[in-house]
Legacy VTK file of the C-alpha trace (Angstrom):
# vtk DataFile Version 3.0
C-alpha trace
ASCII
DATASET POLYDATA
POINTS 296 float
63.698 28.158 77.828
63.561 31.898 76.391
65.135 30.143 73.333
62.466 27.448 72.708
59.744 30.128 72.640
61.279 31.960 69.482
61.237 28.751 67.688
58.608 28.860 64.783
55.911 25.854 65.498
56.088 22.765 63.539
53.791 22.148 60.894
53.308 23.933 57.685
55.896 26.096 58.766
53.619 29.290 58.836
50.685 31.708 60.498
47.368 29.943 61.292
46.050 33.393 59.930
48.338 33.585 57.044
47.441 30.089 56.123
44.033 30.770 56.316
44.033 34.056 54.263
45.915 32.024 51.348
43.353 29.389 51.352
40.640 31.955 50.768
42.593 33.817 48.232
42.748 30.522 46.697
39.249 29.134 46.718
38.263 32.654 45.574
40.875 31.865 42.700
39.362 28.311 41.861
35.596 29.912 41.650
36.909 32.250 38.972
38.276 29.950 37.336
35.244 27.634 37.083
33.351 30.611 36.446
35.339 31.464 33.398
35.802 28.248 32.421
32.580 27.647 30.423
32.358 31.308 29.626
36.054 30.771 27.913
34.465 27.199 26.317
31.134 28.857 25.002
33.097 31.913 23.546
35.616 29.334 21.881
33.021 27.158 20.254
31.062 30.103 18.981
34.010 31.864 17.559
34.862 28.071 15.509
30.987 28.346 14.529
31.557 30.863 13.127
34.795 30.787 11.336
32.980 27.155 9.766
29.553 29.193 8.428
31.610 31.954 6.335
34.588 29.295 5.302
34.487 29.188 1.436
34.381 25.015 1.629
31.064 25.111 3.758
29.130 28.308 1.800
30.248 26.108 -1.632
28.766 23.047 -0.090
25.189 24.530 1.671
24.845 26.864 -2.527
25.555 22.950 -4.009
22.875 21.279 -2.059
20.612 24.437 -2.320
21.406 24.218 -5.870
20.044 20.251 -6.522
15.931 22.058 -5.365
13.837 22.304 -8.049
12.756 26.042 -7.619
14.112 29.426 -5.634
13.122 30.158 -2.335
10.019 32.976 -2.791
10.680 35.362 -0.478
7.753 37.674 -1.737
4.909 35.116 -0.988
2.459 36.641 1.838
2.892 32.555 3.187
4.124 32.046 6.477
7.169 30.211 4.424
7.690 32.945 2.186
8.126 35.274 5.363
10.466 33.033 6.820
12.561 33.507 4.125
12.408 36.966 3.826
13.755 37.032 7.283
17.003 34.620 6.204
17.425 36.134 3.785
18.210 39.392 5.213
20.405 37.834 8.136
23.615 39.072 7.290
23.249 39.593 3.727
26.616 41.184 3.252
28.699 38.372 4.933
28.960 34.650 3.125
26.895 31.716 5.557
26.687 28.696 5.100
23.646 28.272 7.818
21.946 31.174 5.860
22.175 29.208 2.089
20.550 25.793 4.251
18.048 27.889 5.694
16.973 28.961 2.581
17.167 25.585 1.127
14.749 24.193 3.915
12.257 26.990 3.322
12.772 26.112 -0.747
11.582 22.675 -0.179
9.027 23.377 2.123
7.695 25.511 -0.159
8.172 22.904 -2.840
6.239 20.094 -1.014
3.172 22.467 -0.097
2.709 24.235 -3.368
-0.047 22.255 -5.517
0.864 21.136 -8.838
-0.989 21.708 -11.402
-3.793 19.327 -12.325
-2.945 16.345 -14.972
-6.103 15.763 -17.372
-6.505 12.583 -19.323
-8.037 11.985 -22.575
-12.090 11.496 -22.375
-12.661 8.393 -21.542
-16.693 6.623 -21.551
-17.772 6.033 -17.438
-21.096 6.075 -16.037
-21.313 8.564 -13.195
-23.515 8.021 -10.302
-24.533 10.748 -8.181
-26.561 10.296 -5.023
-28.282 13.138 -2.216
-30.260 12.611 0.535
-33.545 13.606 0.698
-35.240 16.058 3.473
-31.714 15.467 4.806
-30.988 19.755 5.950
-34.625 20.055 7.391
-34.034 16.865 9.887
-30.187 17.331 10.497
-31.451 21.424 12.293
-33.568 19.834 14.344
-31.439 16.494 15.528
-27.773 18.052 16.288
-24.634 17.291 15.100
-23.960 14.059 16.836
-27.015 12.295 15.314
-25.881 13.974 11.674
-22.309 12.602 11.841
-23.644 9.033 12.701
-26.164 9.046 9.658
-23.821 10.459 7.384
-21.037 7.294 8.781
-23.530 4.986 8.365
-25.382 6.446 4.648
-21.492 6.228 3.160
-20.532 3.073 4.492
-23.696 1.660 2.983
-22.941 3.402 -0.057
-19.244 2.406 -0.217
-20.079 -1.449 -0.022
-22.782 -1.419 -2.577
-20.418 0.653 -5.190
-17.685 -1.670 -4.152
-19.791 -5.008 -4.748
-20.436 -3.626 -8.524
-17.018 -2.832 -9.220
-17.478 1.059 -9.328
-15.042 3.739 -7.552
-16.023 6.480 -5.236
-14.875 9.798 -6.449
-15.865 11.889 -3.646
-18.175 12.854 -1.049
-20.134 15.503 -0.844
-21.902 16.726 2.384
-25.251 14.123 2.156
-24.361 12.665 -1.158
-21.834 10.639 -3.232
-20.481 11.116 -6.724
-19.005 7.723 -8.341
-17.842 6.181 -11.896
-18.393 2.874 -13.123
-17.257 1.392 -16.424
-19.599 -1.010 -17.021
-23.356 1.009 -17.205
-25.145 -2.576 -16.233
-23.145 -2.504 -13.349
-23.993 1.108 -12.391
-27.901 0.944 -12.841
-27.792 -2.300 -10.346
-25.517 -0.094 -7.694
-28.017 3.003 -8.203
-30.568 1.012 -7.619
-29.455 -1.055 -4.626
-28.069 1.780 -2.864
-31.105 3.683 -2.759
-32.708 0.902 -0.864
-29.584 -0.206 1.271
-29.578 3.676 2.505
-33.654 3.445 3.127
-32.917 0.397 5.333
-31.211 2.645 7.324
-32.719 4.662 10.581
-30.965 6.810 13.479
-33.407 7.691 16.460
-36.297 7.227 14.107
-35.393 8.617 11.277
-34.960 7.138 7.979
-33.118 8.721 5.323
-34.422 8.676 2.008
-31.783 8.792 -1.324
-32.353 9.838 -4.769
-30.126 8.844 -7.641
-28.785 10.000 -11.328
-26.687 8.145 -14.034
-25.451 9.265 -17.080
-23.042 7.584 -19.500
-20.359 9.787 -21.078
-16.745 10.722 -21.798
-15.963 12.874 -19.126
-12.308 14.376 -18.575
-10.247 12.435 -15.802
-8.245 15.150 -14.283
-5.900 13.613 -11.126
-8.711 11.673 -8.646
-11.881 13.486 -10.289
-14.121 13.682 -13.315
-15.096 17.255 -15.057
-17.015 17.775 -18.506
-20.724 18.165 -19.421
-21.514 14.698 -18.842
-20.341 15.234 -15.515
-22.952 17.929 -15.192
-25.826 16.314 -16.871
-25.483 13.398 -14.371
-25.911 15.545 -11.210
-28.961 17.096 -13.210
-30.744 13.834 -13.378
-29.918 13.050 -9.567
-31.295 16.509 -8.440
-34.767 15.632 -10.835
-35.392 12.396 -9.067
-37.487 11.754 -6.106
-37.129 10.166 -2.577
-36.463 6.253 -3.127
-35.688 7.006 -6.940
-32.996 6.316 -9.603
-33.287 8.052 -13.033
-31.206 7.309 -15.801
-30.490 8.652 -19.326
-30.851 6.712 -22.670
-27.178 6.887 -22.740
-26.883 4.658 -19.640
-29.651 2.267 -21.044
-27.974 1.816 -24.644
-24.400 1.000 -22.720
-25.978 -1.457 -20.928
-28.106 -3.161 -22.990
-26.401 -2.009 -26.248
-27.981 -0.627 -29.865
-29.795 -3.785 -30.680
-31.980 -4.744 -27.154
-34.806 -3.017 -25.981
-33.500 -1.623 -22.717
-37.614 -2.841 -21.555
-36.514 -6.429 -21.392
-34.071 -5.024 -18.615
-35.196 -2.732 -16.386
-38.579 -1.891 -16.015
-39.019 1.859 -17.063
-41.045 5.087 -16.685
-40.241 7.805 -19.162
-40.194 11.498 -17.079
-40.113 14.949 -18.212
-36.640 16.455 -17.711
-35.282 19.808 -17.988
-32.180 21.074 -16.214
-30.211 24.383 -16.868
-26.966 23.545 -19.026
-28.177 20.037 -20.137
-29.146 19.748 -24.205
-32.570 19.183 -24.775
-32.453 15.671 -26.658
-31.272 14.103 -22.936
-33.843 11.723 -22.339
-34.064 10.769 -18.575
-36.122 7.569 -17.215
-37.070 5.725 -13.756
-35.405 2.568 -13.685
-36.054 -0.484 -11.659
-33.775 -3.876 -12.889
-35.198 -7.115 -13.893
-32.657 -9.267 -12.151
-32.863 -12.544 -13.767
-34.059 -11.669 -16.791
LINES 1 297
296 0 1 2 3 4 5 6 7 8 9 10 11 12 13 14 15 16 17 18 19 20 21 22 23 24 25 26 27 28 29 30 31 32 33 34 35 36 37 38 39 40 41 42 43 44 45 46 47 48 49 50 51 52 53 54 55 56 57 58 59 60 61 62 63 64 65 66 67 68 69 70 71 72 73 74 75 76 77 78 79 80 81 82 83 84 85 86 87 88 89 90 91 92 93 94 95 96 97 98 99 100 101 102 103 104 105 106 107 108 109 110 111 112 113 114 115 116 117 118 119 120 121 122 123 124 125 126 127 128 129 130 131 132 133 134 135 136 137 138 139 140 141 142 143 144 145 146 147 148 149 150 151 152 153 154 155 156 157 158 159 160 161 162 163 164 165 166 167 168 169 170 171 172 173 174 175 176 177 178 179 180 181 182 183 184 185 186 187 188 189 190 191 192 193 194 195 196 197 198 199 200 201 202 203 204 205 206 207 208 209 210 211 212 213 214 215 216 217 218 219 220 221 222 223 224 225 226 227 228 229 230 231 232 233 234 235 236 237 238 239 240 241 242 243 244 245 246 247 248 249 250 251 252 253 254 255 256 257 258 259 260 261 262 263 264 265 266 267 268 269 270 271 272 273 274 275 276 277 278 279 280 281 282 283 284 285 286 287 288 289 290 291 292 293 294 295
C-alpha cells in the first residue's frame, strides 16, 4: 500500500504547480512574441523602404520623370508651393531619394499648372464694343442690402445675356452693374444696345427699377486671350459713361459700319447729335443718341 503512494499520478506525468508555472512562462512567451511581431514587420518594411528610395534604379527613374516637366521646381518663391519645396529639398540633401526627386516633381507641376502664362494678343481686328452701367445703381443697392443687389444684378445680366445672344454678339465680361461686349456686325450691335436698355428697364425688384445707359464704338481693338484692349476699347466706355438713364449713344464709326459710306445713317436710326468730351478720347469722335427704325 506504502508502495502505491510513491507512484507518480497519471496524467501529464508532472506537478499541478509545475504545470501551471510552465503554462504562464509560456503565455508570457506567446505575448512577446505577438508583441514583437509587428514591431519586427514594421522595422523590416521600413528598412526595404528604404534600401528602394536610395537604390540607383529608383533615384534614375523619379530624376527621368522629374526630368520630362517643363520648368525647375522654385524653391525661392514666397508661394506656399515654393516653401514646400524648400522643405524637400533640404530632406536629406546629402543622401540620393528617390521620394525626394517625386516630391519635387509634384511641387514642379503644381507650380506649373498655377503659374499664369503670359497673355496671347491677336492682330487688330474691327468689332463694335458695347458697354452698359446701371444707373443710380450704388445709391439704391446702400439702402436695399445685399440680397436684393444680388437678385437685380442675376436678373439685369440674364436680360442682358439673351438680348446680346439674340444679335449674335459675345459677352466679354462683367463688371459690377455693367457689361462690356463685341459684336461684328455694328447693325447688329446698335439693335442689342438699344433693346437691352429697355429689356433691363422692364425690370423691377421690390419697387425698384433699374435704369441702363449704353456706348458703342466701332474699332480695331487688340484681342488678347478672352478680352479686348486698345483705344477703341477706351473710347467706347467713354461714350457709355456720357449717356443718360434709358440711353444708347453711338459714334459715327458705329453708324458708317452699319449703314456703310454711301447711306445716310438718318434713314436708319433716328438720331440726336450730343456734345462729347471724355479724357483720352481724340477730339474728331463724334458721339450721337440713337433710336433704330426697324423696318425701314
Amino acid at each position: 500500500m506504502s508502495g502505491t503512494d510513491d507512484i507518480p499520478p497519471s496524467g501529464d506525468g508532472g506537478d499541478p504547480r509545475e504545470r501551471g508555472g510552465n503554462t504562464e512562462s509560456g503565455e508570457r512567451k506567446n505575448e512577446g512574441t505577438e508583441r514583437r511581431g509587428p514591431a519586427a514587420a514594421g522595422r523590416r518594411a521600413a528598412e526595404l523602404l528604404s534600401r528602394t528610395d536610395s537604390s540607383d534604379a529608383a533615384v534614375r527613374a523619379a530624376r527621368a520623370a522629374r526630368s520630362l516637366l517643363p520648368s525647375a521646381v522654385d524653391t525661392d518663391s514666397d508661394r506656399f508651393s515654393g516653401r514646400v519645396g524648400r522643405l524637400i529639398d533640404k530632406s536629406r540633401p546629402d543622401q540620393p531619394s528617390a521620394v525626394r526627386e517625386l516630391g519635387l516633381a509634384a511641387v514642379s507641376a503644381w507650380q506649373g499648372l498655377v503659374t499664369r502664362r503670359p497673355p496671347r494678343a491677336t492682330e487688330p481686328r474691327q468689332a463694335t464694343i458695347l458697354f452698359t452701367d446701371l444707373v443710380g445703381f450704388s445709391t439704391w443697392a446702400l439702402r436695399a442690402g445685399d440680397d436684393l443687389v444680388l437678385t437685380l444684378l442675376a436678373e439685369v445680366n440674364s436680360a442682358t445675356e439673351k438680348v446680346i445672344r439674340d444679335h449674335s454678339g459675345r459677352i466679354v465680361k462683367h463688371l459690377g452693374d455693367g457689361t462690356m461686349a463685341v459684336f461684328t456686325d455694328a447693325a447688329a450691335a446698335i439693335e442689342a444696345g438699344y433693346e437691352v436698355v429697355g429689356a433691363v428697364s422692364a425690370l423691377q425688384v421690390e419697387g425698384y427699377r433699374p435704369q441702363l445707359r449704353a456706348g458703342l464704338h466701332t474699332g480695331e481693338p487688340r484681342v488678347v486671350d478672352d478680352d479686348y484692349l486698345g483705344v477703341d476699347v477706351n473710347i467706347a466706355a467713354r461714350v457709355a459713361d456720357a449717356a443718360g438713364a434709358g440711353e444708347l449713344l453711338v459714334t459715327r464709326d458705329t453708324l458708317t459700319a452699319a449703314v456703310g459710306d454711301d447711306v445716310d445713317p438718318s434713314t436708319r436710326y433716328a438720331l440726336r447729335r450730343r456734345r462729347f468730351k471724355a479724357k483720352g478720347v481724340p477730339r474728331s469722335v463724334e458721339v450721337f443718341a440713337a433710336v433704330p427704325r426697324y423696318g425701314s
